[in-house]
C-alpha positions, 0 to 999 in steps of 0.5 A: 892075511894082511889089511886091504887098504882103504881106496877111493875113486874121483867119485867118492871125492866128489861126495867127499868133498861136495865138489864138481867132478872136473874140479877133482880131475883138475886136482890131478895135476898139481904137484901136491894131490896124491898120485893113483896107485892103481887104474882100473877098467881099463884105465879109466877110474884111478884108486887113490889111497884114503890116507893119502887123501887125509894127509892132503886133507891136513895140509889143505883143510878147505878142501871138504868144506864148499864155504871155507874154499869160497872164502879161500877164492874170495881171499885170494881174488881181493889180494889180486886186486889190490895188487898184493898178488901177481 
């Protein structure tokens, strides 16, 4: 019998990550957050793969950790206003 895979739901990223709910579901729409592979209850809870989550994880490592994505924000606001960023 094969390995089921690791799946996680907007909940566990949520614990994950320490971040707000809607910021998870916000992250649905960019065009680099892994897609769910399955819905279930209805259509109401999408399963993610873990490691596709992990690969998102290498390639934007402030997402786990609250202080790295203040900083991120507070980076990107100063470029903003001195006109480096459009």
């Amino acid at each position: 019998m094969s390995e089921i895979p690791k799946l996680l739901t907007v909940s566990d990223l949520v614990t994950r990550w320490d971040m707000p709910r809607q910021s998870i579901h916000q992250k649905f729409a960019e065009a680099d957050f892994p897609k769910p592979i399955q819905y279930v209850s209805n259509g109401r809870i999408a399963l993610l793969l873990e490691s596709d989550i992990e690969e998102f994880e290498k390639t934007h490592p402030w997402i786990s950790d609250p202080a790295k994505r203040q900083a991120r924000a507070n980076f990107i606001f100063r470029k903003i206003m001195n006109g480096e960023l459009q």
